[in-house]
N, C-alpha and C positions, 0 to 999 in steps of 0.2 A: 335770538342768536346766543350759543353759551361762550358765556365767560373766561370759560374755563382756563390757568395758563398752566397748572400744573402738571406732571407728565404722569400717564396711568398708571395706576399700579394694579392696574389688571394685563391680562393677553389684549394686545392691539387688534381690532380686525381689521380688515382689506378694509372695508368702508368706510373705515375713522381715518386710519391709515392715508389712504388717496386725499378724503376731506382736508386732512390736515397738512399732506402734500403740497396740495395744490392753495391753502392758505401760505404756508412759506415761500413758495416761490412769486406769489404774488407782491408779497410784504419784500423778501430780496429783491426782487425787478426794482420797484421803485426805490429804493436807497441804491440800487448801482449806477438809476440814470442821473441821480443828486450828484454823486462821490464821480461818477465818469467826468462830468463836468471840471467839480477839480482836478482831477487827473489831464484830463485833454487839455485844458488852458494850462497846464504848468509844461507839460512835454510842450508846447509848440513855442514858447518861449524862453525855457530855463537857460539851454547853449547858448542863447543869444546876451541873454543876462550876463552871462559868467563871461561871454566874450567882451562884454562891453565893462565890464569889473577887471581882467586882467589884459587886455588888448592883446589876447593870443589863442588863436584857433586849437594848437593843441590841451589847451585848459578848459575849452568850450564844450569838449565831450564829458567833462568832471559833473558837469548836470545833470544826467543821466544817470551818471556813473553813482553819483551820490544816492539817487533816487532809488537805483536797483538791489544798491548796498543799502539802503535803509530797509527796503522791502525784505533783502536777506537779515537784516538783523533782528525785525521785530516779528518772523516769521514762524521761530519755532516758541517765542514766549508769548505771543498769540495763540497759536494751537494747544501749547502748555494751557492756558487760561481755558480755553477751549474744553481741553476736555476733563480739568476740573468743574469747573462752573458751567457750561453749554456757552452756544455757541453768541447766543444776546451778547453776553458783557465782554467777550473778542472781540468780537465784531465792534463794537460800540466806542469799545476802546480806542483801535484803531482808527476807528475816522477821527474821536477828535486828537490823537498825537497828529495826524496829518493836517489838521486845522491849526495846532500849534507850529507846524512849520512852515507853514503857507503866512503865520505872520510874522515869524521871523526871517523867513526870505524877506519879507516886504521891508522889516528892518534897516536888515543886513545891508542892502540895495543902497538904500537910503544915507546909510553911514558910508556906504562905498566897502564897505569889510566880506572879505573872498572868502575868509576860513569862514563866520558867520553864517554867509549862506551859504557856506558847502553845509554847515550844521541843521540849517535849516530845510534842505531838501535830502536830508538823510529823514527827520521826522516825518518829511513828507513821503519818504519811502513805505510806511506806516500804512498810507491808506490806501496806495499800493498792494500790499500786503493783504490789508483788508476786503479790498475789491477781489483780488485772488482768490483769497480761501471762503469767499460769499460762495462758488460754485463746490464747494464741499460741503455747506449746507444743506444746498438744493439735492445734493446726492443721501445725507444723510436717513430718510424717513422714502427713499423714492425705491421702485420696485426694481426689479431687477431687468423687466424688461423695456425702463423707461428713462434707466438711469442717464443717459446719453441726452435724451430729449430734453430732461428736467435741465441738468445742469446748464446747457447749454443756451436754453432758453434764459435762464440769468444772467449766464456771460453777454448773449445779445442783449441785455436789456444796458448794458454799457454803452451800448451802440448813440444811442439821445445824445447821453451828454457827454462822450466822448466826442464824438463826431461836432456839435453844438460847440464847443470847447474851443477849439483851435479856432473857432471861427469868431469869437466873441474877442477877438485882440481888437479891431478899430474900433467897435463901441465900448470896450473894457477900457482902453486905451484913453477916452472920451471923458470916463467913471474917475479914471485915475487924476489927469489933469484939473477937472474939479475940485479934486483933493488935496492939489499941488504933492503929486505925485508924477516921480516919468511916467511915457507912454508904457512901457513893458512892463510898467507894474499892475496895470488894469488884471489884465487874466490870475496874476498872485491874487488879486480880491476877491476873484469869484472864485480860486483855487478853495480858500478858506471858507468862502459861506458854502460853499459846496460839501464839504466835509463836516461841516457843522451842522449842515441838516439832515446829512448819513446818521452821525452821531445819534439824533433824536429821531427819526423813524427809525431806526433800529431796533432801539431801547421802547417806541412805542406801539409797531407792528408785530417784530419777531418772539409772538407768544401765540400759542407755549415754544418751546424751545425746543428746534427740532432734532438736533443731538441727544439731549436729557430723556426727550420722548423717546426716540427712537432706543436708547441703554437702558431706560428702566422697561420699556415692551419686553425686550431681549432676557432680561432678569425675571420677568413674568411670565414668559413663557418657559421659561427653566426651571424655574416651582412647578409651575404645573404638571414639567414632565418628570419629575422629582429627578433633574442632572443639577450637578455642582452648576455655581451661577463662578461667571470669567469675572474679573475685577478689570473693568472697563475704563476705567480713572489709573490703574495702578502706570506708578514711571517711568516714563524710557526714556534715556540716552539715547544721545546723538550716535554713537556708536552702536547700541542697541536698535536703534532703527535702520540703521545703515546693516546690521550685521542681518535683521528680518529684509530685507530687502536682497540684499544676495543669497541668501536662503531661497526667493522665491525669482525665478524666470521671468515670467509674467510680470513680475513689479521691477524687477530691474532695467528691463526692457521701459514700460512704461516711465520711470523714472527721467531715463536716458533721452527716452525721446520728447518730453515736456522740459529737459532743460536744454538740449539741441537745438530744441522749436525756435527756445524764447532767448539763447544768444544769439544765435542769426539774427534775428528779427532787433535786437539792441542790438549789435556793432553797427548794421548798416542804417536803423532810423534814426540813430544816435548825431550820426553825420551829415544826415540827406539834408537836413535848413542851412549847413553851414557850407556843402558843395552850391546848395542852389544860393546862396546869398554871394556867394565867391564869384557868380557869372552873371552877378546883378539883377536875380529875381526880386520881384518887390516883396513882403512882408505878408501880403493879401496872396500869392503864390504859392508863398511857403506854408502860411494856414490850410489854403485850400490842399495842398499836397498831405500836408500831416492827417486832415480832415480824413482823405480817401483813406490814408492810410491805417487807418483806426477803422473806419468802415469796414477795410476789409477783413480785418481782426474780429470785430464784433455782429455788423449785418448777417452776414451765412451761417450762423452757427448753429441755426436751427436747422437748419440743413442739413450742418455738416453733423449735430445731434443723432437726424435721422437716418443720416449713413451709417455712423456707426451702432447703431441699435441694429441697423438693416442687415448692413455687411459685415460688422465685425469689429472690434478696435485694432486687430494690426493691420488689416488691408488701408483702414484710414489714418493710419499714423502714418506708414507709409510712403502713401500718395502724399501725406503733409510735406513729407521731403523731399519728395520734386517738384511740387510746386516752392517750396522754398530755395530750389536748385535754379527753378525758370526763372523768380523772383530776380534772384543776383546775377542773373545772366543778362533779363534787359536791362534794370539799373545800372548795371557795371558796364555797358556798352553805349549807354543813353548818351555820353558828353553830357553838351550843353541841349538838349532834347528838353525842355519840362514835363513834355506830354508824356514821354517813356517813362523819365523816370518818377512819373506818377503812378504809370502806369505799373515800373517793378515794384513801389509800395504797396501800391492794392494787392497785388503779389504775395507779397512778402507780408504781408496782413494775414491773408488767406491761407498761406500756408502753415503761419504761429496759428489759425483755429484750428485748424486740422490735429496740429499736434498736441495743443492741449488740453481739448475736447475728448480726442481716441483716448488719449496717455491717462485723464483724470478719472475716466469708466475703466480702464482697464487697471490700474492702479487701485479704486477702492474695490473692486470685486475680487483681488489677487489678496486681501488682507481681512483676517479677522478680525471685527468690532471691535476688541478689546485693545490692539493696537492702533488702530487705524486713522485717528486723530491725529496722534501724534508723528506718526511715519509720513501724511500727508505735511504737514507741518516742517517735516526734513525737505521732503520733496520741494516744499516752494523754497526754502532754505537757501539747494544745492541749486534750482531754477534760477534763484533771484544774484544768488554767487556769479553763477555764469554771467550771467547780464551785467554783473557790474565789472567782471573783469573785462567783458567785450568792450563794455562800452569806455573804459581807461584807456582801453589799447586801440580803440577805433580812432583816436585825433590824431595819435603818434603815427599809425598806418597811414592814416586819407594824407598826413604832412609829406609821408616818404613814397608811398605808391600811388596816388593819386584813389578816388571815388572807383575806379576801376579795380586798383588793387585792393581794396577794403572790401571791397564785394565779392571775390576770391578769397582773402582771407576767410569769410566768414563762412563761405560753401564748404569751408575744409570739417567744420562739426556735425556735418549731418552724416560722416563714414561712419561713427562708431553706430548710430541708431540702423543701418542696413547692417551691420557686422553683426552686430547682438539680433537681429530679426532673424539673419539665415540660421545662426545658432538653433534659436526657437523651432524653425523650421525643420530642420535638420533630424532635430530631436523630436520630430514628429507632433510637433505641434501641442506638448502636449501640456505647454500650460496656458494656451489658448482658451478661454472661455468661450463657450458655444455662442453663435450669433443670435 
């Protein structure tokens, strides 16, 4: 087997190409079902922590809130790193900031200090962040007619320890007393060894580097054809990405509807443990609810992969926003139901893959290599913004309209992604990439 981690400096062919494809995404799979893990155990219990630190339901969605803000702030200096250096030491990076937050959550807990652990599930936003832009790797080095499959199949591989996550509260819980630690600190433990072991398979599988590879191929085949080689590394602003992006149809649409997806999906899960603890579900309920609901985020996405390789990325972006419409329709009618509104998380799962599945294929095909790190980089940025402002504003809404009106609220952001589609359409389709 070679060794090799350095990136060619010759023309890539198809055969190395695929080999080394399908090396990355195997090496990405397994560090996402590590890092899911932390992820899952900290969403199933962060609201509950921060509710039992300030004894107020509307500060209970500040857990989230913190988490999706930390994913927007280390979003765009992650893809910065990124496409200076490839994509190994982002990535690597990021789990372990998110391993540092995971123990000073545990800290913070411990001291009983609120602003500490809002500190510390903003760093935990980080791995967040990291788990994200894992499926821009998987797209990096991947063809164009499989770009949907590849990535997607990384996002699934979230599925393990996402879903594993939420469920490991009563034996976490177990871990934690042991240590004369509270019950709700157990999952903070595995949050951290979770992203500690991202950390190092990252740094020990993701070679060669499949960004580097994929920029210097690109540089090799441009000698060859004696064309000017693009400066693939060179800087862009937040502005200047923003300004390439409304430049181009196709990416702004995609843009729109990966941050659409993924505030729906945070204002309403943001809330869902804290509706269901208000009508006296047990702990084991609200796990199992979260569970599904990562499931349905993560399990399909090979599917939803192949739809859009199959059908196209706007027909499945699309369809992501009704079913994200059906989502908040049975949640937000459920009451006191647990089965429904289990049933609109699975939902509401299903619908955030749809859109950031179509949105992240259609978004790197809309963009030249030489940008394209870094504009993905905005994208989770303006994604993880959304999500933090839904989920600040999701405890003050569930306080004043009740789980009903939170789920109305939230169906209000899926207008502008049909507005900007018919646009597309209109205009004849014509920054539609062929299916």
């Amino acid at each position: 087997m070679s060794t090799d981690t350095s990136p060619p400096t010759e023309i890539l062919t198809e055969e190395r190409r695929a080999r080394l494809q399908r090396r990355t995404v195997v090496s990405l799979m397994l560090t996402q079902v590590v890092g899911g893990i932390g992820m899952g155990a900290m969403l199933a219990v962060g609201a509950l922590i921060a509710q039992d630190l300030t004894g107020s339901d509307a500060w209970a969605g500040m857990a989230t809130t913190m988490i999706t803000l930390g994913a927007a702030v280390f979003a765009l200096p992650l893809a910065s790193l990124a496409a200076r250096r490839g994509r190994r030491p982002g990535l690597a990076l990021g789990w372990a900031l998110g391993a540092v937050g995971g123990t000073v959550v545990i800290g913070a807990t411990v001291l009983g200090s609120f602003v500490l652990f809002l500190a510390g599930m903003v760093l935990i936003g980080a791995g967040t962040a990291t788990n994200l832009q894992a499926r821009h790797a998987a797209a990096d080095l991947a063809s164009e007619r499989s770009r949907g499959r590849d990535l997607s199949v990384v996002v699934w591989a979230t599925t393990v320890g996402a879903v594993v996550g939420p469920n490991l509260i009563g034996p976490s819980g177990r871990v934690a007393q042991w240590l004369g630690l509270p019950d709700l600190l157990g999952p903070a433990l595995f949050t951290t060894a979770g992203f500690v072991l991202g950390a190092v398979l990252t740094m020990a599988l993701l070679r060669p580097d499949p960004l580097k590879t994929a920029t210097a191929a690109v540089a090799a085949a441009s000698r060859a054809a004696g064309t000017p080689e693009t400066a693939g590394g060179a800087p862009l602003s937040v502005p200047g990405a923003l300004a390439v992006v409304g430049r181009t149809p196709a990416a702004l649409l995609a843009v729109v509807g990966i941050v659409a997806s993924h505030t729906v999906m945070v204002a309403v899960m943001t809330m869902t443990p804290v509706h269901l603890s208000h009508h006296g579900a047990a702990l084991t309920v609200i796990g199992l609810t979260i569970s599904l609901h990562i499931a349905g985020m993560y399990a399909f996405s090979p599917v939803v992969g192949w739809l859009t390789d199959r059908f196209g990325r706007l027909p499945v972006l699309l369809s992501g926003q009704v079913v994200l419409l059906l989502a908040v329709a049975v949640a937000g009618t459920a009451g006191e139901d647990e089965v429904l509104v289990a049933t609109g998380l699975v939902l509401l799962g299903l619908g955030w893959s749809f859109g950031l599945v179509s949105g992240t294929a259609l978004l790197a095909e809309s963009l030249a290599p030489e940008v394209r790190p870094r504009v993905q980089g905005v994208s989770d940025l303006l994604m993880n913004l959304g999500g933090a402002a839904a989920g600040a504003l999701s405890g003050v809404v569930l306080a004043q309209t009740g789980f009903g009106g939170l789920n109305l609220f939230a169906a209000l952001f899926t207008a502008p992604v049909f507005v900007l589609a018919l646009r597309v359409l209109a205009a004849g389709r014509r920054s539609e990439p062929a299916a």
